[in-house]
C-alpha positions in Angstrom: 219.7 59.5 -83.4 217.8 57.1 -81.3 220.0 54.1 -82.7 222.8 56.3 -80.9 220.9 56.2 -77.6 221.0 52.4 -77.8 224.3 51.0 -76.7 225.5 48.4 -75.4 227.4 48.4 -71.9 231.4 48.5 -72.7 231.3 50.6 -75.4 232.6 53.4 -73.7 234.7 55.0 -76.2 232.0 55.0 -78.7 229.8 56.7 -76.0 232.2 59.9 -75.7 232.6 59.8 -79.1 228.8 60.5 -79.7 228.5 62.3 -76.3 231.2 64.9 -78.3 229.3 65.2 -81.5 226.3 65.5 -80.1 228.4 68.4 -78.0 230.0 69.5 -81.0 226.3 70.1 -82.7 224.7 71.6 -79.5 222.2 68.9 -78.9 220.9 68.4 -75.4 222.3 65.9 -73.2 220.4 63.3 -71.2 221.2 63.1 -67.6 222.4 59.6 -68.5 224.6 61.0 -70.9 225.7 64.1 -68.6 226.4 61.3 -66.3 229.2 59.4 -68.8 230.5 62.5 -70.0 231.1 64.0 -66.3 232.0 60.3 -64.8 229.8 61.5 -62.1 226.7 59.1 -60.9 222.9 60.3 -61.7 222.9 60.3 -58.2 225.2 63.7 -58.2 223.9 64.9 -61.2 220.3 65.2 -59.5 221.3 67.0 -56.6 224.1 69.4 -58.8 220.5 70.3 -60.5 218.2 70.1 -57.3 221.0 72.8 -55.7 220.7 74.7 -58.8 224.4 74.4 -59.6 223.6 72.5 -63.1 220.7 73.9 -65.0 219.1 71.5 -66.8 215.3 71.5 -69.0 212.3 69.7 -69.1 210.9 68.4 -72.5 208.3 66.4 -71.6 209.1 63.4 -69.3 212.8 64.0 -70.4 215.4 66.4 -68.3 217.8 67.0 -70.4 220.9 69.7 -70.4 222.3 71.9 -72.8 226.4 71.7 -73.5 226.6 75.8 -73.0 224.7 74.6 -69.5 227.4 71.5 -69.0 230.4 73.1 -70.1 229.5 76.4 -67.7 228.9 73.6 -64.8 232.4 72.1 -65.2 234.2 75.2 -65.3 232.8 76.7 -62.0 233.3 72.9 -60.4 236.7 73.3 -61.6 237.0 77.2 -60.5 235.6 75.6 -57.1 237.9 72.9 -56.9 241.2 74.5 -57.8 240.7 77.7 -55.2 
């Protein structure tokens, strides 16, 4: 899986594509990855998790976060948005 890590920029499409698989198999997403899949900036992905709106893990240096954690994120932002 770390060739899938590797891309280059412009492949886009091929990013979701993995980004879904890897959502399909309930792998942990990088905040890089969260970041692509969300179209937000790491910028807003660090302070959704420093306000404790997107939980997220530590394994080792890595912060990483779960789809069940990603997927429960976008549907309150969307709750949030849409009241």
């Amino acid at each position: 899986m770390q060739e899938a890590t590797k891309r280059k920029a412009g492949d886009g499409v091929a990013t979701l594509a993995i980004i879904g698989q890897k959502m399909a198999a309930d792998a942990t997403l990088s905040l890089e990855e969260m970041c692509e899949w969300s179209g937000l900036s790491i910028r807003t992905i660090h302070a959704e998790i420093g306000s404790g709106r997107l939980r997220s893990h530590k394994i080792g240096r890595r912060r990483v976060v779960t789809p069940a954690d990603a997927r429960a994120w976008r549907d309150a932002f969307a709750e949030k948005a849409s009241a």
